[in-house]
Backbone as XML, in Angstrom:
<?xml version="1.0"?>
<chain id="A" units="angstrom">
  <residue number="1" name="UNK">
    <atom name="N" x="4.119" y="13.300" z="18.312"/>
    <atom name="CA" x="4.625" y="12.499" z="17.219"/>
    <atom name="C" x="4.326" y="13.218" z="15.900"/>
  </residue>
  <residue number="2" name="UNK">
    <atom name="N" x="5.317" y="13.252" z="15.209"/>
    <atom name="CA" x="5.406" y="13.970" z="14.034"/>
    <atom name="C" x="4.560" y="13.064" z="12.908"/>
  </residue>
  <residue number="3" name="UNK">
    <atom name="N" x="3.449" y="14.014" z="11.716"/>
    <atom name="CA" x="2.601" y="12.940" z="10.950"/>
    <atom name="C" x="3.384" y="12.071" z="10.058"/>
  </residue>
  <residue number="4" name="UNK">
    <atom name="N" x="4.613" y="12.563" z="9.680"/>
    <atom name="CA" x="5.445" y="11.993" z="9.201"/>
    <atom name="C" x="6.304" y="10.516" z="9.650"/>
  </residue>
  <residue number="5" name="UNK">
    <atom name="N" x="6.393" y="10.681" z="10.953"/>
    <atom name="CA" x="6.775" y="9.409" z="11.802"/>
    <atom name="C" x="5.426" y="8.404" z="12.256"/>
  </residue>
  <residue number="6" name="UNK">
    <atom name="N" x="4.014" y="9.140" z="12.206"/>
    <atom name="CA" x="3.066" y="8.343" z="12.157"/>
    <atom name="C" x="3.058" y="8.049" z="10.995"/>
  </residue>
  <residue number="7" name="UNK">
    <atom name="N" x="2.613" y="8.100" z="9.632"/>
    <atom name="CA" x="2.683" y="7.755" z="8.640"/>
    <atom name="C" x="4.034" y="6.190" z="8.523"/>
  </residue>
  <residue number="8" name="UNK">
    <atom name="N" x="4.971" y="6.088" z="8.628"/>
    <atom name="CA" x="5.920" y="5.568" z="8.719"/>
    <atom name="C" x="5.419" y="4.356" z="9.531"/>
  </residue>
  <residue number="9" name="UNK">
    <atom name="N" x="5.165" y="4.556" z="10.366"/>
    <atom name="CA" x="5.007" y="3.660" z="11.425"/>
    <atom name="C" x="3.465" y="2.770" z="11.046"/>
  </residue>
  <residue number="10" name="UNK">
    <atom name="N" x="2.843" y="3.153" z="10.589"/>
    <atom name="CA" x="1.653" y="2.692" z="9.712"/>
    <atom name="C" x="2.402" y="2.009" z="8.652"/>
  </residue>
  <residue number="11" name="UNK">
    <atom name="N" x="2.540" y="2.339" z="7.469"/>
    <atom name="CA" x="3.732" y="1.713" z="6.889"/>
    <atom name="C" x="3.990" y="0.395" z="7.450"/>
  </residue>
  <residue number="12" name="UNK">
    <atom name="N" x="4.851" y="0.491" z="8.224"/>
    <atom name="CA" x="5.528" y="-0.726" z="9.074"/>
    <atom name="C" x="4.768" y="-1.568" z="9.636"/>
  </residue>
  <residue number="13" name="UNK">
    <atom name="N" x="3.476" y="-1.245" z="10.318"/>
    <atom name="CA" x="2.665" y="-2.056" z="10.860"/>
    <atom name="C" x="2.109" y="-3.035" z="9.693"/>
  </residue>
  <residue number="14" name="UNK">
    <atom name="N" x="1.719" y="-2.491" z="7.931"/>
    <atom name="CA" x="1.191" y="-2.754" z="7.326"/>
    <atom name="C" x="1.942" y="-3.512" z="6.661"/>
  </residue>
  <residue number="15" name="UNK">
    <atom name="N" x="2.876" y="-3.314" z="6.177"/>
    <atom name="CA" x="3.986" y="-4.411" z="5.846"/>
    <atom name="C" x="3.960" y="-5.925" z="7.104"/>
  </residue>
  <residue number="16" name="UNK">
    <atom name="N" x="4.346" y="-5.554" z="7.969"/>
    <atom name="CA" x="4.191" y="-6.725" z="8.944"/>
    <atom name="C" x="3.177" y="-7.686" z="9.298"/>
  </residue>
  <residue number="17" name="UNK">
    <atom name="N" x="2.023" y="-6.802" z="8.906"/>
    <atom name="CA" x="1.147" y="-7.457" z="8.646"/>
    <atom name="C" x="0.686" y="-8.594" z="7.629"/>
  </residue>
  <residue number="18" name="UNK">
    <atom name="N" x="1.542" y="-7.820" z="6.544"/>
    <atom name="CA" x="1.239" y="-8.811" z="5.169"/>
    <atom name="C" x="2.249" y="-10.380" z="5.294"/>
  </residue>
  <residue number="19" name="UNK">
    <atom name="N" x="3.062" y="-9.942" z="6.146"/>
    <atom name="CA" x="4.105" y="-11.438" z="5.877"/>
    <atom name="C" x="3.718" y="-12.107" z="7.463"/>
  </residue>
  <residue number="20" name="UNK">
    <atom name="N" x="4.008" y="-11.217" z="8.855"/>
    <atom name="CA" x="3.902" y="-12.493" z="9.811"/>
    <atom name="C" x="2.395" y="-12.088" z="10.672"/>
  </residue>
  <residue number="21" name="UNK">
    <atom name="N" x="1.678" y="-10.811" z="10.456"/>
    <atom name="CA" x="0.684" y="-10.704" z="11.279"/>
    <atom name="C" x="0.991" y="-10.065" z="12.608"/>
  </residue>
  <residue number="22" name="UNK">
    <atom name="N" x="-0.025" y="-9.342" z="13.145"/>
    <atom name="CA" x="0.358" y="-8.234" z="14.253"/>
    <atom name="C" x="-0.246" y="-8.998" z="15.187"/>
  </residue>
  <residue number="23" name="UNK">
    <atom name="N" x="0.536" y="-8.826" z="16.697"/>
    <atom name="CA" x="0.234" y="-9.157" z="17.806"/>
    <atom name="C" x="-1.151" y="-8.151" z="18.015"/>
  </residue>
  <residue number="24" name="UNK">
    <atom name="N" x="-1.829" y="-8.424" z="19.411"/>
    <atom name="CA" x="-2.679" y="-7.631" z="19.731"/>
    <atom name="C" x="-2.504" y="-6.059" z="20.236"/>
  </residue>
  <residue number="25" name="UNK">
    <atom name="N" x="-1.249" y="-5.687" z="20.801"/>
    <atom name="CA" x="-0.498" y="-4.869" z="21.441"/>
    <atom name="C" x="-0.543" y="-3.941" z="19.346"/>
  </residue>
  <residue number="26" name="UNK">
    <atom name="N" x="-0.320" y="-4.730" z="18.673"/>
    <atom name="CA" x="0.395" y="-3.750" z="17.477"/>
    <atom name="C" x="-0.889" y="-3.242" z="16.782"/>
  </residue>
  <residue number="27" name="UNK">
    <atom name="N" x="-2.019" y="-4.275" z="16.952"/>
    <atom name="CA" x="-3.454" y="-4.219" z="16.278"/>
    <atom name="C" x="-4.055" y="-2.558" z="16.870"/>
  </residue>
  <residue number="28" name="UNK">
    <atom name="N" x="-4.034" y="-2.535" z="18.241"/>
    <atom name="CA" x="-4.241" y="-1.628" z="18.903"/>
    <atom name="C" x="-3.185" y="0.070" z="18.570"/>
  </residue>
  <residue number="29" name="UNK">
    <atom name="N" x="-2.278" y="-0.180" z="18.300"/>
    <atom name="CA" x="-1.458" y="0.788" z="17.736"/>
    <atom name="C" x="-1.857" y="0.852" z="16.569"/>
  </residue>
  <residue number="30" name="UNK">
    <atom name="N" x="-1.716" y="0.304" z="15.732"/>
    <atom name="CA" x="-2.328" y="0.368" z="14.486"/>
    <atom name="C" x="-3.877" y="1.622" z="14.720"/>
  </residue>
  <residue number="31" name="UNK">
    <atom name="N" x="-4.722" y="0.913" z="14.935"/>
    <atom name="CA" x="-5.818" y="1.678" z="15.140"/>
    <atom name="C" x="-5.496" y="2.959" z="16.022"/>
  </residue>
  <residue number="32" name="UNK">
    <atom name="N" x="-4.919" y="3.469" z="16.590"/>
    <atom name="CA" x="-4.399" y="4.616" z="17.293"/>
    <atom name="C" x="-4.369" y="5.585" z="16.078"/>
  </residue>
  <residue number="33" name="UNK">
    <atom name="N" x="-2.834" y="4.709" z="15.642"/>
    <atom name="CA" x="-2.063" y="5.973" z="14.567"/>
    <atom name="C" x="-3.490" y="6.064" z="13.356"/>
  </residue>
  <residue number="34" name="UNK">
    <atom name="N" x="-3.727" y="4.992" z="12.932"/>
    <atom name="CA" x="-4.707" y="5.678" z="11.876"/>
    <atom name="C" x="-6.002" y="6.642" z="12.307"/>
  </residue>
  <residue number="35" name="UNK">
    <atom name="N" x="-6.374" y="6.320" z="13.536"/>
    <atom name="CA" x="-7.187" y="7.673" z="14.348"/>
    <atom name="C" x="-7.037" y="8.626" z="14.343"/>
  </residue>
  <residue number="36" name="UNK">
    <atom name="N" x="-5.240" y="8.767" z="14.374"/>
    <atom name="CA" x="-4.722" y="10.499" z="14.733"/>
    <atom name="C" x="-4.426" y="10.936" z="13.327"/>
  </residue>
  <residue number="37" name="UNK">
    <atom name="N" x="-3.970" y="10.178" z="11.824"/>
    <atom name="CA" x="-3.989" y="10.203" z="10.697"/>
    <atom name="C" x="-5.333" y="10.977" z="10.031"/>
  </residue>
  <residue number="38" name="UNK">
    <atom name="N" x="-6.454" y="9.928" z="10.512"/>
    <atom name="CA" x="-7.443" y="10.892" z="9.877"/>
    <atom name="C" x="-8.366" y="12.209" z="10.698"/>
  </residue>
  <residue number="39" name="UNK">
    <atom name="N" x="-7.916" y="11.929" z="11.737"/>
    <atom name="CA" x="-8.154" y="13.257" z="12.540"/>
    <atom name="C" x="-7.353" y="14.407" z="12.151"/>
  </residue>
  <residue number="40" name="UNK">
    <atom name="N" x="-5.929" y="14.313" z="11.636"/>
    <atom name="CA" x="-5.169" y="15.544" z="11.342"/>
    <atom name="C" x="-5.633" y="15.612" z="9.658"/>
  </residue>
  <residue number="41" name="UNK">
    <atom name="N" x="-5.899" y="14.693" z="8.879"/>
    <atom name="CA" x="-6.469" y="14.814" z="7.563"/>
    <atom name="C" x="-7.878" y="15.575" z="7.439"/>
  </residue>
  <residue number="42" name="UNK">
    <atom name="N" x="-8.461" y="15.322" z="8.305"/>
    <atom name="CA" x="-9.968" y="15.832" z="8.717"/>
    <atom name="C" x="-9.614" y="17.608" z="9.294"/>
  </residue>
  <residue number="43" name="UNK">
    <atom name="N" x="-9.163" y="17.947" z="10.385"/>
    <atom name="CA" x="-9.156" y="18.973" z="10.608"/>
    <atom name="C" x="-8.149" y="19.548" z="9.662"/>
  </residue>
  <residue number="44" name="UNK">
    <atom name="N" x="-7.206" y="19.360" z="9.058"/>
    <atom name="CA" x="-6.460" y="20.591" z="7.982"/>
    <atom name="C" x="-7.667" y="20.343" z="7.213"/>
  </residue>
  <residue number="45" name="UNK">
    <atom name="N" x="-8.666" y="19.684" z="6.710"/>
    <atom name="CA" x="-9.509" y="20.185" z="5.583"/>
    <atom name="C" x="-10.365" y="20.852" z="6.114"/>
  </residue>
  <residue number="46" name="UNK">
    <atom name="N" x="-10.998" y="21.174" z="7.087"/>
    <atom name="CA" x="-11.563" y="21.775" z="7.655"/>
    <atom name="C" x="-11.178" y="23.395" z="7.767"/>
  </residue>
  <residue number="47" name="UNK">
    <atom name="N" x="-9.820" y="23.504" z="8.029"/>
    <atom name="CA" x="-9.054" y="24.780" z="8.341"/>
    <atom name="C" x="-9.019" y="25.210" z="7.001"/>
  </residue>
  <residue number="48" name="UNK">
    <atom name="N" x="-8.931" y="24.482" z="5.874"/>
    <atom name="CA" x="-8.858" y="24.902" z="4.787"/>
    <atom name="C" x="-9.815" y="25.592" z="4.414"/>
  </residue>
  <residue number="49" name="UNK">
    <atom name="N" x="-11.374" y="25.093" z="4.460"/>
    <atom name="CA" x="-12.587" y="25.162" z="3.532"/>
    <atom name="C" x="-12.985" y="26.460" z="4.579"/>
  </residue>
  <residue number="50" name="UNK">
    <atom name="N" x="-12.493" y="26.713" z="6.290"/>
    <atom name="CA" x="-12.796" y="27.652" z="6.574"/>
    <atom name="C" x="-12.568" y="29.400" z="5.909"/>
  </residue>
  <residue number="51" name="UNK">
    <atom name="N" x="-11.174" y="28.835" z="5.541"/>
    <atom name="CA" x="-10.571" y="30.240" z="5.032"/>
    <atom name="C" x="-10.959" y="30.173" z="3.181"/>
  </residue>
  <residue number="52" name="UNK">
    <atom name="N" x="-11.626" y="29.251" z="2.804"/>
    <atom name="CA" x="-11.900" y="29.729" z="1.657"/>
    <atom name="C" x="-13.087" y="30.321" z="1.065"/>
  </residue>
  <residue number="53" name="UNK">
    <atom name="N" x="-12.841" y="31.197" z="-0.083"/>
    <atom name="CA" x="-14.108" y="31.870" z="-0.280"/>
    <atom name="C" x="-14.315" y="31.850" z="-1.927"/>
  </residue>
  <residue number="54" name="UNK">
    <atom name="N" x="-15.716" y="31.910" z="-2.799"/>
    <atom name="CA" x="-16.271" y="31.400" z="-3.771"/>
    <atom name="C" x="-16.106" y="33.025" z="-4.422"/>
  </residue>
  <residue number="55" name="UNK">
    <atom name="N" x="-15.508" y="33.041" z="-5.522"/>
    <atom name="CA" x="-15.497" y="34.649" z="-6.023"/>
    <atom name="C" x="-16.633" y="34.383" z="-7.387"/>
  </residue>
  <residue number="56" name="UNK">
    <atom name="N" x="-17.656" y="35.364" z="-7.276"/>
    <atom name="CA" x="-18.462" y="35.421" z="-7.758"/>
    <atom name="C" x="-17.923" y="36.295" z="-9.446"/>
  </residue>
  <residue number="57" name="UNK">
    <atom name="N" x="-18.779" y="36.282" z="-10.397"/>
    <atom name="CA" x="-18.527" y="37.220" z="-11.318"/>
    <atom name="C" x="-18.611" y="38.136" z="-11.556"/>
  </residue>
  <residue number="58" name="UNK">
    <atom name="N" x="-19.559" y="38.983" z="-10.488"/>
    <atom name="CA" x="-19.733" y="40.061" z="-9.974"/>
    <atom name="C" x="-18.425" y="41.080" z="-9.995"/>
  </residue>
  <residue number="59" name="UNK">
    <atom name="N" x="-17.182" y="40.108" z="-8.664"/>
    <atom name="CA" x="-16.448" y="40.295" z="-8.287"/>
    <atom name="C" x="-16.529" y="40.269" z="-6.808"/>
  </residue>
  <residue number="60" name="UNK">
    <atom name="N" x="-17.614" y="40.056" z="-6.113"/>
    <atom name="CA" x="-17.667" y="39.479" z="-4.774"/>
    <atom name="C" x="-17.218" y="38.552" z="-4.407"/>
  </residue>
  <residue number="61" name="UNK">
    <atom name="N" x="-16.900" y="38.370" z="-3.487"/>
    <atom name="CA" x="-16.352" y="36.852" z="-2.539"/>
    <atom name="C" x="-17.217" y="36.906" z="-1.074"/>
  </residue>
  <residue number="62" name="UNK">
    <atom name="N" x="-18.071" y="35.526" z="-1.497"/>
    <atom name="CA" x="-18.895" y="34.577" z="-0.692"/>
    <atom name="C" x="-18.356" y="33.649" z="0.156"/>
  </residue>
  <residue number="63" name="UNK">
    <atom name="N" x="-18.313" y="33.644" z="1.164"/>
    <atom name="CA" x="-17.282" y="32.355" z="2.462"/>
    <atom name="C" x="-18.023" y="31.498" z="2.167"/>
  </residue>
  <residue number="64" name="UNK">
    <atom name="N" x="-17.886" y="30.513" z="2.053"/>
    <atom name="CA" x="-17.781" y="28.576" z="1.761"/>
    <atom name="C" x="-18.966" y="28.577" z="3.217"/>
  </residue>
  <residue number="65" name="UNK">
    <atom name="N" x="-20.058" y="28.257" z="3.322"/>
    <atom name="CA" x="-20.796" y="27.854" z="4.418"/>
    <atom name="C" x="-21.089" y="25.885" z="4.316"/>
  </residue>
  <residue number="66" name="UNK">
    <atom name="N" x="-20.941" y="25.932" z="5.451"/>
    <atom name="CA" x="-21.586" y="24.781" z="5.744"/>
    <atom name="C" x="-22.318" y="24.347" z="5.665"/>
  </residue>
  <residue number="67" name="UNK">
    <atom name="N" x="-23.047" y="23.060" z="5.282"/>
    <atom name="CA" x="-24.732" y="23.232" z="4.950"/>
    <atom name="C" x="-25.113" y="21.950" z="5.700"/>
  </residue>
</chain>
């Protein structure tokens, strides 16, 4: 599923929510898609901070460690 069609579909759950309320079947989807939402939000930042690096004034570049 594309994040774009999850996103959407969150959306929709959340709207539906506000006027008639989600069955249990949708509650459970709900919590799915926002799982895989911040799991793909979580690892691209991750992939990010891997490849980045701190350029010193030196003119060195230091990799971003974890602490």
């Amino acid at each position: 599923m594309d994040m774009n069609e999850v996103i959407a579909r969150i959306n929709e759950l959340a709207a539906k929510n506000k006027t008639v309320g989600l069955t249990e079947e949708e509650l459970e989807e709900r919590a799915k898609l926002r799982r895989m939402y911040i799991d793909n939000v979580t690892g691209n930042l991750k992939g990010q901070l891997d490849n980045t690096y701190i350029l010193r004034p030196a003119g060195t570049k230091e990799k971003v460690v974890r602490k």
